[in-house]
N, CA, C and O atoms as a Maestro MAE file, in Angstrom:
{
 s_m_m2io_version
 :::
 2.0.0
}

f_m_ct {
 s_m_title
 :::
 protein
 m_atom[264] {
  # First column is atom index #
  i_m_mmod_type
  r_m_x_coord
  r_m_y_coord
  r_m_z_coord
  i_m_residue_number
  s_m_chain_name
  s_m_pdb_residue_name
  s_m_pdb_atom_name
  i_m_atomic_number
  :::
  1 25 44.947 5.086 -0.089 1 A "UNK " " N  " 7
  2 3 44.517 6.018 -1.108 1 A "UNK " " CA " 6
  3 2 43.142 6.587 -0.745 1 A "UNK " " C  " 6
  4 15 42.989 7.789 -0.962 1 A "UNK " " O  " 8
  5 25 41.744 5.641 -0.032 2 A "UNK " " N  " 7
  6 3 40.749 5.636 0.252 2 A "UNK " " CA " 6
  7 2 41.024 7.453 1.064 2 A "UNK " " C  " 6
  8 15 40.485 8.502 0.713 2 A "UNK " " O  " 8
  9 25 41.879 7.266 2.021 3 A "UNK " " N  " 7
  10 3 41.743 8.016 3.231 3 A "UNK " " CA " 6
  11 2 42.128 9.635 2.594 3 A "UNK " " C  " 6
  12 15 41.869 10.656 3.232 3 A "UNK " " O  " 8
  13 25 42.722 9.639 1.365 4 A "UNK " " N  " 7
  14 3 43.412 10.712 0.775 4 A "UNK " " CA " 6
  15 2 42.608 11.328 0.003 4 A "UNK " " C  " 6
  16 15 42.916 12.485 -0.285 4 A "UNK " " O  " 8
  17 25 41.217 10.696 -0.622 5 A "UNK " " N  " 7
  18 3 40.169 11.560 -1.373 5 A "UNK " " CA " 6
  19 2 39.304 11.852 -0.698 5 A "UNK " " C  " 6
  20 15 39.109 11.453 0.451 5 A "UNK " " O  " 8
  21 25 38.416 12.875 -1.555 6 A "UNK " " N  " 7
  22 3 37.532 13.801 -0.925 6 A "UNK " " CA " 6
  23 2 35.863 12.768 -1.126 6 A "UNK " " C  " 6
  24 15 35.619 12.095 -2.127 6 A "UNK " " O  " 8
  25 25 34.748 12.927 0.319 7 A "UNK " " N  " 7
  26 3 33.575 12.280 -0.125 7 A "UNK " " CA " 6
  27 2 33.040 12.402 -1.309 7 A "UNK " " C  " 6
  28 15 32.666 13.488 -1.749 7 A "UNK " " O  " 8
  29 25 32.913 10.846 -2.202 8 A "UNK " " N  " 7
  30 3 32.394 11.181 -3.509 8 A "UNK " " CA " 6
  31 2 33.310 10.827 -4.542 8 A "UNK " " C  " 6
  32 15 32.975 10.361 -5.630 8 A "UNK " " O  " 8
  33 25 34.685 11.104 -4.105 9 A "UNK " " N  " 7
  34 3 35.523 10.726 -5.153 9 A "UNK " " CA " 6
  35 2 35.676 9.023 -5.568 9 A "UNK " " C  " 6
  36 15 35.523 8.039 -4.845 9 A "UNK " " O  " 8
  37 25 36.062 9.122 -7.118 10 A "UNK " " N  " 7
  38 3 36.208 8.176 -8.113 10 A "UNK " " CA " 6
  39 2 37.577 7.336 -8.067 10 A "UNK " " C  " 6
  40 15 38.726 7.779 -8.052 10 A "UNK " " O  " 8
  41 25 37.216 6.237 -8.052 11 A "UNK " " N  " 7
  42 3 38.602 5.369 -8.651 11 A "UNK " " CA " 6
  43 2 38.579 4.259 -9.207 11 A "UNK " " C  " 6
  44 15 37.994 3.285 -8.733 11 A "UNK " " O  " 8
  45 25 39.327 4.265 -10.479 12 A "UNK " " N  " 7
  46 3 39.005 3.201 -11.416 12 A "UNK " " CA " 6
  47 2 40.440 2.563 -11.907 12 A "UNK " " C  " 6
  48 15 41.447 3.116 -12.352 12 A "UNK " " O  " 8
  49 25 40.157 1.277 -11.669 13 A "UNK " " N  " 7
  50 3 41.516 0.678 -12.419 13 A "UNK " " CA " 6
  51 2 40.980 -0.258 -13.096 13 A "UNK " " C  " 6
  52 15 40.221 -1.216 -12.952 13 A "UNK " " O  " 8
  53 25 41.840 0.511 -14.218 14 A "UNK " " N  " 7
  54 3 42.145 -0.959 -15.550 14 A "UNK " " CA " 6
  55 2 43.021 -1.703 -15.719 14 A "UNK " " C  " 6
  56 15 44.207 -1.420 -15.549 14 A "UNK " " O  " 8
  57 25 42.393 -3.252 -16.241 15 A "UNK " " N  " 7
  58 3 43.886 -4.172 -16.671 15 A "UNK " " CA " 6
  59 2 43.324 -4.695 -17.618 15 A "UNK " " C  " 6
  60 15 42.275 -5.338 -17.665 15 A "UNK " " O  " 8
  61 25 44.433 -4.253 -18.817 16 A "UNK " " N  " 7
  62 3 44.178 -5.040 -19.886 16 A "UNK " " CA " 6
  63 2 45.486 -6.075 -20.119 16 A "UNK " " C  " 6
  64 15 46.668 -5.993 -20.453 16 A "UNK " " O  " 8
  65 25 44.595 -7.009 -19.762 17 A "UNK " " N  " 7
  66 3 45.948 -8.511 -19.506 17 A "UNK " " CA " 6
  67 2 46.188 -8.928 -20.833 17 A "UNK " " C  " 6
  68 15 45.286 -9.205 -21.624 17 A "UNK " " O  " 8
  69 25 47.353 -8.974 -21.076 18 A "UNK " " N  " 7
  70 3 48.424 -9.178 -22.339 18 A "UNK " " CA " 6
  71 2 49.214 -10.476 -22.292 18 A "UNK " " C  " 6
  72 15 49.958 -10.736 -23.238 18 A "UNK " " O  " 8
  73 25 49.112 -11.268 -21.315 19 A "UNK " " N  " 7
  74 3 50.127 -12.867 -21.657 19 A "UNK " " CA " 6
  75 2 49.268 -13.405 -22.818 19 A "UNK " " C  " 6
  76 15 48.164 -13.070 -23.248 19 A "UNK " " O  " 8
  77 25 49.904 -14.085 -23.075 20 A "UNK " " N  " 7
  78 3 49.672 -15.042 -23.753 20 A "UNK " " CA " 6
  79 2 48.648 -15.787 -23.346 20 A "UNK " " C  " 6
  80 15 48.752 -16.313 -22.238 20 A "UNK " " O  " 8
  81 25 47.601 -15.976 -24.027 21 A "UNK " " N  " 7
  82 3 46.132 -16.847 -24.222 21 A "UNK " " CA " 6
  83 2 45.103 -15.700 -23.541 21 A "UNK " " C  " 6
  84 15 43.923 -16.050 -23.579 21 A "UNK " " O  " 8
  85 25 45.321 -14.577 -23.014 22 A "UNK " " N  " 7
  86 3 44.748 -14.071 -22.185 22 A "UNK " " CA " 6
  87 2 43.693 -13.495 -23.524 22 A "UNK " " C  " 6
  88 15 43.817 -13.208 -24.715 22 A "UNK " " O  " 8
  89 25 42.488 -13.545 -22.363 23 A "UNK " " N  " 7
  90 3 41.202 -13.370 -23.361 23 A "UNK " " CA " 6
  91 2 39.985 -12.245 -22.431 23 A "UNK " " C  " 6
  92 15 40.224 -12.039 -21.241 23 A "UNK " " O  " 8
  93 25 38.892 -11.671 -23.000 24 A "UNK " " N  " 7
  94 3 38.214 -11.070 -22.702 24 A "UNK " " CA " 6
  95 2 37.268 -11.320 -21.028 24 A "UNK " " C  " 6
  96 15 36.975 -10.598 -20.074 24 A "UNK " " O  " 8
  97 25 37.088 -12.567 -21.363 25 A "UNK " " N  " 7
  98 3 36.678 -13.300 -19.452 25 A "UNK " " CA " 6
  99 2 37.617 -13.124 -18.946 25 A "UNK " " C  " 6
  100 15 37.445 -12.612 -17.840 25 A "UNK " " O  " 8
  101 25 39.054 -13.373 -19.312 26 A "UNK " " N  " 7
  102 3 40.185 -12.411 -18.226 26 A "UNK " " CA " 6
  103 2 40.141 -11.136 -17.787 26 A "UNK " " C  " 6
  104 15 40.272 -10.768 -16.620 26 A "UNK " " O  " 8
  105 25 39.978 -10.547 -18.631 27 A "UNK " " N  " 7
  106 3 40.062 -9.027 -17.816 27 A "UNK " " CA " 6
  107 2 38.762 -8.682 -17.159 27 A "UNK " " C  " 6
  108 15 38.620 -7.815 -16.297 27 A "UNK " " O  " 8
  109 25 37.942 -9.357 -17.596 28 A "UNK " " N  " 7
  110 3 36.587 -9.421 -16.551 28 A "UNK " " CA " 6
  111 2 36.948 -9.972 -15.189 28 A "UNK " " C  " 6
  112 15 36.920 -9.199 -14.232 28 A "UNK " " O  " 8
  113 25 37.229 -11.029 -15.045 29 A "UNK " " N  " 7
  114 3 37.908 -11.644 -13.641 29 A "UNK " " CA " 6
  115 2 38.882 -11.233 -13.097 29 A "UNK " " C  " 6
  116 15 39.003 -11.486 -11.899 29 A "UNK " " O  " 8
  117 25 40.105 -10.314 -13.907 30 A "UNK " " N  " 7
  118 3 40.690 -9.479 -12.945 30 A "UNK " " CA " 6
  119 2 40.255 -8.042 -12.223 30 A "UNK " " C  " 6
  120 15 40.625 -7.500 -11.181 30 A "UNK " " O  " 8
  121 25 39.266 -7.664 -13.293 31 A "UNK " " N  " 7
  122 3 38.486 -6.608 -12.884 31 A "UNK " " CA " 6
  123 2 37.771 -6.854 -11.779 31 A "UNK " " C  " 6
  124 15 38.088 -6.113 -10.848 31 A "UNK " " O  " 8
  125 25 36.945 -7.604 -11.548 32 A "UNK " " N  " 7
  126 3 36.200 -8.716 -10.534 32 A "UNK " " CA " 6
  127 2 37.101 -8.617 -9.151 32 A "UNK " " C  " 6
  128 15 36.884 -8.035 -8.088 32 A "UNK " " O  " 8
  129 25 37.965 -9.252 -9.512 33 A "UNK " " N  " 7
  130 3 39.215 -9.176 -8.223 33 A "UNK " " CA " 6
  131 2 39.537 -7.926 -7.806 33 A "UNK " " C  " 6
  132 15 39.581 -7.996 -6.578 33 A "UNK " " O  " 8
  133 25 39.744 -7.010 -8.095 34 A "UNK " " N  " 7
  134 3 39.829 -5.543 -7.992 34 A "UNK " " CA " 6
  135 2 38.781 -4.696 -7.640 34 A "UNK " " C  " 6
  136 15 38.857 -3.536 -7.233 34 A "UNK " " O  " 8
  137 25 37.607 -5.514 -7.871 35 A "UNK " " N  " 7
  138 3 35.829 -4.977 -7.010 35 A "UNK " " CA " 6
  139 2 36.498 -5.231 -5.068 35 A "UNK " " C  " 6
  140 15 36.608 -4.586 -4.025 35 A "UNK " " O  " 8
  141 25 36.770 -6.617 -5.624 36 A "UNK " " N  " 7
  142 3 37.269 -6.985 -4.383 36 A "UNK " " CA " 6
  143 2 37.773 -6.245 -3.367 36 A "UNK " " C  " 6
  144 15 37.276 -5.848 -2.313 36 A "UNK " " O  " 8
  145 25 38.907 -6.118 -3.889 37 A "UNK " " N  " 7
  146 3 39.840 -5.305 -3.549 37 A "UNK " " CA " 6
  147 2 39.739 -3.945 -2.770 37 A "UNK " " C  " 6
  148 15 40.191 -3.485 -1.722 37 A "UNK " " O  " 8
  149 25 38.859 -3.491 -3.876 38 A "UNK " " N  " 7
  150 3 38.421 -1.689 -3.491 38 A "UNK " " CA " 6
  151 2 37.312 -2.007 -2.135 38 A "UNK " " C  " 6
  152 15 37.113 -1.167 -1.258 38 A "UNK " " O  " 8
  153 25 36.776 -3.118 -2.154 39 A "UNK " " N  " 7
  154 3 35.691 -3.467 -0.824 39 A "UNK " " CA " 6
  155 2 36.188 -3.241 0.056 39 A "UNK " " C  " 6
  156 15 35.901 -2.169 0.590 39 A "UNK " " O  " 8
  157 25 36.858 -3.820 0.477 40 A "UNK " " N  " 7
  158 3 37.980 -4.190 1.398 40 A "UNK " " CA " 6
  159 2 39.153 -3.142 1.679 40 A "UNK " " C  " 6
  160 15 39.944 -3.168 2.622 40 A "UNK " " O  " 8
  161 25 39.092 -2.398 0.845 41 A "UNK " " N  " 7
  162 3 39.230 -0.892 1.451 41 A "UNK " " CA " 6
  163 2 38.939 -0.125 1.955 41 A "UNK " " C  " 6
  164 15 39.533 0.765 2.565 41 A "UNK " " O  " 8
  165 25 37.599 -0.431 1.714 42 A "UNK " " N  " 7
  166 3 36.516 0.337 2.080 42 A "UNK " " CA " 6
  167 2 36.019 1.861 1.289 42 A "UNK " " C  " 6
  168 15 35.866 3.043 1.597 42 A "UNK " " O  " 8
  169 25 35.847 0.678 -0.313 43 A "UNK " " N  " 7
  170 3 35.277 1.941 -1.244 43 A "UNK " " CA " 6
  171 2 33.221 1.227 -1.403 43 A "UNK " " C  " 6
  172 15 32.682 0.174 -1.062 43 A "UNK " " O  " 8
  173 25 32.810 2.264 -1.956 44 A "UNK " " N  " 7
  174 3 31.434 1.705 -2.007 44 A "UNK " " CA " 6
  175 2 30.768 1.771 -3.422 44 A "UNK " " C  " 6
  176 15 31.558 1.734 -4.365 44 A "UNK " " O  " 8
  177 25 29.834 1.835 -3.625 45 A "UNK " " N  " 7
  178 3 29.402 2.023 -5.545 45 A "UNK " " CA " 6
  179 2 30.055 1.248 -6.272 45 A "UNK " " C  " 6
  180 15 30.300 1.752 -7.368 45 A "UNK " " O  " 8
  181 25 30.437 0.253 -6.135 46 A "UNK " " N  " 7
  182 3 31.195 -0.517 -6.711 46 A "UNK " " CA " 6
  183 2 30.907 -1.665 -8.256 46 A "UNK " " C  " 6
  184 15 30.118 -2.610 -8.234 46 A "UNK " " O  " 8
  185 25 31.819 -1.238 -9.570 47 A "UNK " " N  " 7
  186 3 31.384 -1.931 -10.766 47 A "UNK " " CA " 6
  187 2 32.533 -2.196 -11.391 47 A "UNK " " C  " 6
  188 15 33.642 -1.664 -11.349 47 A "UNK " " O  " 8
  189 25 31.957 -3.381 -12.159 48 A "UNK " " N  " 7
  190 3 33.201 -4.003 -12.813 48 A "UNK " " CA " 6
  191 2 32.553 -2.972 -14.837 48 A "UNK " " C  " 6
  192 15 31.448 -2.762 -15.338 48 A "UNK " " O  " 8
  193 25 33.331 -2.810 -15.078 49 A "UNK " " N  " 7
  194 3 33.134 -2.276 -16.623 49 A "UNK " " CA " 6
  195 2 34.205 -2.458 -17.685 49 A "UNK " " C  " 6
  196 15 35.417 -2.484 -17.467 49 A "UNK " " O  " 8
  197 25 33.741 -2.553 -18.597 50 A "UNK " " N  " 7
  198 3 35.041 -3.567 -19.973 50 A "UNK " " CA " 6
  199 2 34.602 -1.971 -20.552 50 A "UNK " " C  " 6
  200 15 33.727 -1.183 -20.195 50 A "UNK " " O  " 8
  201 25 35.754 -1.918 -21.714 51 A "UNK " " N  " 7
  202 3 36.275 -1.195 -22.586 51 A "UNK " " CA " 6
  203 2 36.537 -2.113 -23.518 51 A "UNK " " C  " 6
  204 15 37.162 -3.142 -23.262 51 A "UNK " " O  " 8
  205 25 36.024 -1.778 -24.827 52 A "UNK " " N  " 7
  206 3 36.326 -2.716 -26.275 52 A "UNK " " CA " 6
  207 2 37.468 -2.635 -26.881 52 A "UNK " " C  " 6
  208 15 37.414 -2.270 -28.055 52 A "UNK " " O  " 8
  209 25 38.364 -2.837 -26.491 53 A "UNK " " N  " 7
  210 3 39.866 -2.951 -27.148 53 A "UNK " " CA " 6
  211 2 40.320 -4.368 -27.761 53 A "UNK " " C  " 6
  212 15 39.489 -5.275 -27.715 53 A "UNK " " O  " 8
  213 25 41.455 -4.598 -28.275 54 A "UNK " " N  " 7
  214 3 41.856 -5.349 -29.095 54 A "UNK " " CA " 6
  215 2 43.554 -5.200 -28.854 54 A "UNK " " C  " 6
  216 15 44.042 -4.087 -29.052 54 A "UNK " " O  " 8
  217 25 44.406 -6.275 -28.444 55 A "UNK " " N  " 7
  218 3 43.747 -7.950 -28.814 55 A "UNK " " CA " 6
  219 2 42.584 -8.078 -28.047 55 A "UNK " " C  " 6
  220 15 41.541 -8.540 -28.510 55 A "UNK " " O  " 8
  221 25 42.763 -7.554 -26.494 56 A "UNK " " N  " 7
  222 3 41.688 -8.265 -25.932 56 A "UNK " " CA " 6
  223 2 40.968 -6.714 -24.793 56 A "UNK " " C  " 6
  224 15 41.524 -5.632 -24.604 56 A "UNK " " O  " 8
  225 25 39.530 -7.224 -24.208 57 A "UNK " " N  " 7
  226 3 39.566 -6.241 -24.002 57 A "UNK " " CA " 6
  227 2 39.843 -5.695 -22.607 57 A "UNK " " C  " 6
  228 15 40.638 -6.545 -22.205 57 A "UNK " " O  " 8
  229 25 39.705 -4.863 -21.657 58 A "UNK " " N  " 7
  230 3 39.944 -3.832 -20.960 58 A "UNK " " CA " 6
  231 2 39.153 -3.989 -19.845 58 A "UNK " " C  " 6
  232 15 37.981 -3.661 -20.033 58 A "UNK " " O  " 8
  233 25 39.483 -4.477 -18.494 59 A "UNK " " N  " 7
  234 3 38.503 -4.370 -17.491 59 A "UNK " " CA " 6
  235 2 38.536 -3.765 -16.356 59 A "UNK " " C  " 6
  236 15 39.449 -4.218 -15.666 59 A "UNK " " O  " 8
  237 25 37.782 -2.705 -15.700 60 A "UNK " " N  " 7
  238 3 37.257 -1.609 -15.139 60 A "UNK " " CA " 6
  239 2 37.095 -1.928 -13.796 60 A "UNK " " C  " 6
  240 15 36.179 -2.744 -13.692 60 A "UNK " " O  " 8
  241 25 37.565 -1.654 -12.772 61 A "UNK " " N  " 7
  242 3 36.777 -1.727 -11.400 61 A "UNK " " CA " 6
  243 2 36.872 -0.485 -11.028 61 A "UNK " " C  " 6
  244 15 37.896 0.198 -11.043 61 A "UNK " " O  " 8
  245 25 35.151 0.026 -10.476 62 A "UNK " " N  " 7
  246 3 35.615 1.540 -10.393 62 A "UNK " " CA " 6
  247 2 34.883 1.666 -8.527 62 A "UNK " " C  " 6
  248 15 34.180 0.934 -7.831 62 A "UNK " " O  " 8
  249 25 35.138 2.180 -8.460 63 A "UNK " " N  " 7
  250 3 34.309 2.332 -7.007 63 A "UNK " " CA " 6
  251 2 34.568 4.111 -6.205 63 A "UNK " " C  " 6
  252 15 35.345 4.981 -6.597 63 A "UNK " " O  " 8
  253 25 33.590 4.167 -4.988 64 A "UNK " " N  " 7
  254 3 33.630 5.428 -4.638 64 A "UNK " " CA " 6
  255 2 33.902 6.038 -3.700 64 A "UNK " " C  " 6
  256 15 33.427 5.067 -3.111 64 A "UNK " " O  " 8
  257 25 34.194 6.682 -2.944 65 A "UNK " " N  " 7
  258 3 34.149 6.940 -1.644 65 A "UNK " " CA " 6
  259 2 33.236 7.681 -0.653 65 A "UNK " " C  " 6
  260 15 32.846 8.826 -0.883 65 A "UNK " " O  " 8
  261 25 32.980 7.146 0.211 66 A "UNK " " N  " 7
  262 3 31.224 6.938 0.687 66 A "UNK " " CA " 6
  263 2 31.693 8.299 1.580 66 A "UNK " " C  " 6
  264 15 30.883 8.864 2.315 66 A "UNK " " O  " 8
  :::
 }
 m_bond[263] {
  # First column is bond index #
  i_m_from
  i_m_to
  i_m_order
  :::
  1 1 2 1
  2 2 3 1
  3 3 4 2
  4 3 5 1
  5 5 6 1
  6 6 7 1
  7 7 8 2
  8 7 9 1
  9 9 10 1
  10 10 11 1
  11 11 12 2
  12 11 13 1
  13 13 14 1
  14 14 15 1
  15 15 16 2
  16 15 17 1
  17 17 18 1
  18 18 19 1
  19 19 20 2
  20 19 21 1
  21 21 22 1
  22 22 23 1
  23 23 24 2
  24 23 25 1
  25 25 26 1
  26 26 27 1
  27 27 28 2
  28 27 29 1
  29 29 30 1
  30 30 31 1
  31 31 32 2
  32 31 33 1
  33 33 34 1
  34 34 35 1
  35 35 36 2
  36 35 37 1
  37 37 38 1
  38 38 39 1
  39 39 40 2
  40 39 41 1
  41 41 42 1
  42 42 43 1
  43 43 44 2
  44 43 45 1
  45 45 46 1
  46 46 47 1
  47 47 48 2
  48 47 49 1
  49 49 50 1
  50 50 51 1
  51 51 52 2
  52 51 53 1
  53 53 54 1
  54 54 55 1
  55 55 56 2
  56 55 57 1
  57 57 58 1
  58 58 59 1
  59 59 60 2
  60 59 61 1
  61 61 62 1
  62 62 63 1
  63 63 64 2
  64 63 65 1
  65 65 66 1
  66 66 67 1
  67 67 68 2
  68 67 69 1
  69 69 70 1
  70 70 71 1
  71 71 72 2
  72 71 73 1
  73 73 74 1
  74 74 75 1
  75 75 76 2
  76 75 77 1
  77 77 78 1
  78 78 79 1
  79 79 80 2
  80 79 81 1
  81 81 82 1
  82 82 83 1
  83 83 84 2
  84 83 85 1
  85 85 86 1
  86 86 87 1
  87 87 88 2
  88 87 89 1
  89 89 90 1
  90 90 91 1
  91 91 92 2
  92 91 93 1
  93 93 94 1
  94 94 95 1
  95 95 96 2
  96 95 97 1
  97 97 98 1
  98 98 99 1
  99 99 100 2
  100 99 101 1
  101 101 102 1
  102 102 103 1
  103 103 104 2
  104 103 105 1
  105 105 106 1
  106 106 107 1
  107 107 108 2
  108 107 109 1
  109 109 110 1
  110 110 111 1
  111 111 112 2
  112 111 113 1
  113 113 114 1
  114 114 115 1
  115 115 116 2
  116 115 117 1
  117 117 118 1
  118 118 119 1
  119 119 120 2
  120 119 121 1
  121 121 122 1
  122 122 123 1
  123 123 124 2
  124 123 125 1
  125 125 126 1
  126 126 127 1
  127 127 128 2
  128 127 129 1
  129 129 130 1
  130 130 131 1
  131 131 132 2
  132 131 133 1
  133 133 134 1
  134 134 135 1
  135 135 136 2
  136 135 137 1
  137 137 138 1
  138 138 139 1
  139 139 140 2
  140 139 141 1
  141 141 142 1
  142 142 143 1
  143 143 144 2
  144 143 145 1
  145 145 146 1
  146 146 147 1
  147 147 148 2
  148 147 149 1
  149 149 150 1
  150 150 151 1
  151 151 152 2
  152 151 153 1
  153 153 154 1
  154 154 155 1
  155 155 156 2
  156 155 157 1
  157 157 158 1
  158 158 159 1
  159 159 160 2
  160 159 161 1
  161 161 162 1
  162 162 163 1
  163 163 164 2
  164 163 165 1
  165 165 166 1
  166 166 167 1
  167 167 168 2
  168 167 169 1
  169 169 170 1
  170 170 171 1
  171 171 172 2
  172 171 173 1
  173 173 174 1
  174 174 175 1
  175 175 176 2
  176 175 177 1
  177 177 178 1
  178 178 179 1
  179 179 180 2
  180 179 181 1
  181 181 182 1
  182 182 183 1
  183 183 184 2
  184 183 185 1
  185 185 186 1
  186 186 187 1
  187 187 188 2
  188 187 189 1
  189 189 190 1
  190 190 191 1
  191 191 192 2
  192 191 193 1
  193 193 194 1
  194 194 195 1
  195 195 196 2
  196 195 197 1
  197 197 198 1
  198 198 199 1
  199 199 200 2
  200 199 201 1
  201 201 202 1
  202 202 203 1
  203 203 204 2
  204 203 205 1
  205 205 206 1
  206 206 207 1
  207 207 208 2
  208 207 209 1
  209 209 210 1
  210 210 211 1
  211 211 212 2
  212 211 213 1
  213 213 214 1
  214 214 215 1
  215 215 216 2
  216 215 217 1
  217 217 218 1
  218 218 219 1
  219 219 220 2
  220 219 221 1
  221 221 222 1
  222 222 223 1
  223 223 224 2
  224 223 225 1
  225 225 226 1
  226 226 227 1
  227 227 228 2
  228 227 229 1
  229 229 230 1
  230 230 231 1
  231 231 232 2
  232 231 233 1
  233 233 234 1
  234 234 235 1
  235 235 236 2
  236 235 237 1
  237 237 238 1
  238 238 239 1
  239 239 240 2
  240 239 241 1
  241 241 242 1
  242 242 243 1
  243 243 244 2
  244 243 245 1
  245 245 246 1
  246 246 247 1
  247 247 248 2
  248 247 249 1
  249 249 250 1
  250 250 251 1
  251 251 252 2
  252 251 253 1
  253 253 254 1
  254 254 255 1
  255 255 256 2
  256 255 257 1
  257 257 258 1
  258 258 259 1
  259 259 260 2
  260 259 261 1
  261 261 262 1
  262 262 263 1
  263 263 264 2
  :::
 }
}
C-alpha cells in the first residue's frame, strides 16, 4: 500500500475490538501492534490515537509516508 501513495500521504487504521471482555487497554494494544506494523512497512510519523466510543473505545494507528 506504502509504495502506492503519494510523499506525505496518511494512513490510519482503526479497531474497535468487540469480543467479549474486550476493554479500552485493548484497543490501545491493538493499535500499538499496528504502529508496529506500519514500521515495518516502512511508514514514518507514527501514533497510536483512541476515539471515545462505547462499549469500548476505538484505537488509531496512523502513520505517513516519508
Amino acid at each position: 500500500m506504502r509504495e502506492r501513495m503519494a510523499p506525505g500521504g496518511r494512513v490510519a487504521l482503526a479497531i474497535q475490538p468487540r469480543m467479549k471482555g474486550s476493554t479500552d487497554a485493548k484497543a490501545v494494544r491493538l493499535a500499538e501492534e499496528n504502529v508496529e506494523r506500519l514500521r515495518t512497512a516502512g511508514f514514518g510519523d507514527l501514533r497510536v490515537e483512541t476515539l471515545d466510543l462505547r462499549p469500548v473505545d476505538c484505537g488509531v494507528a496512523v502513520g505517513r509516508v516519508s
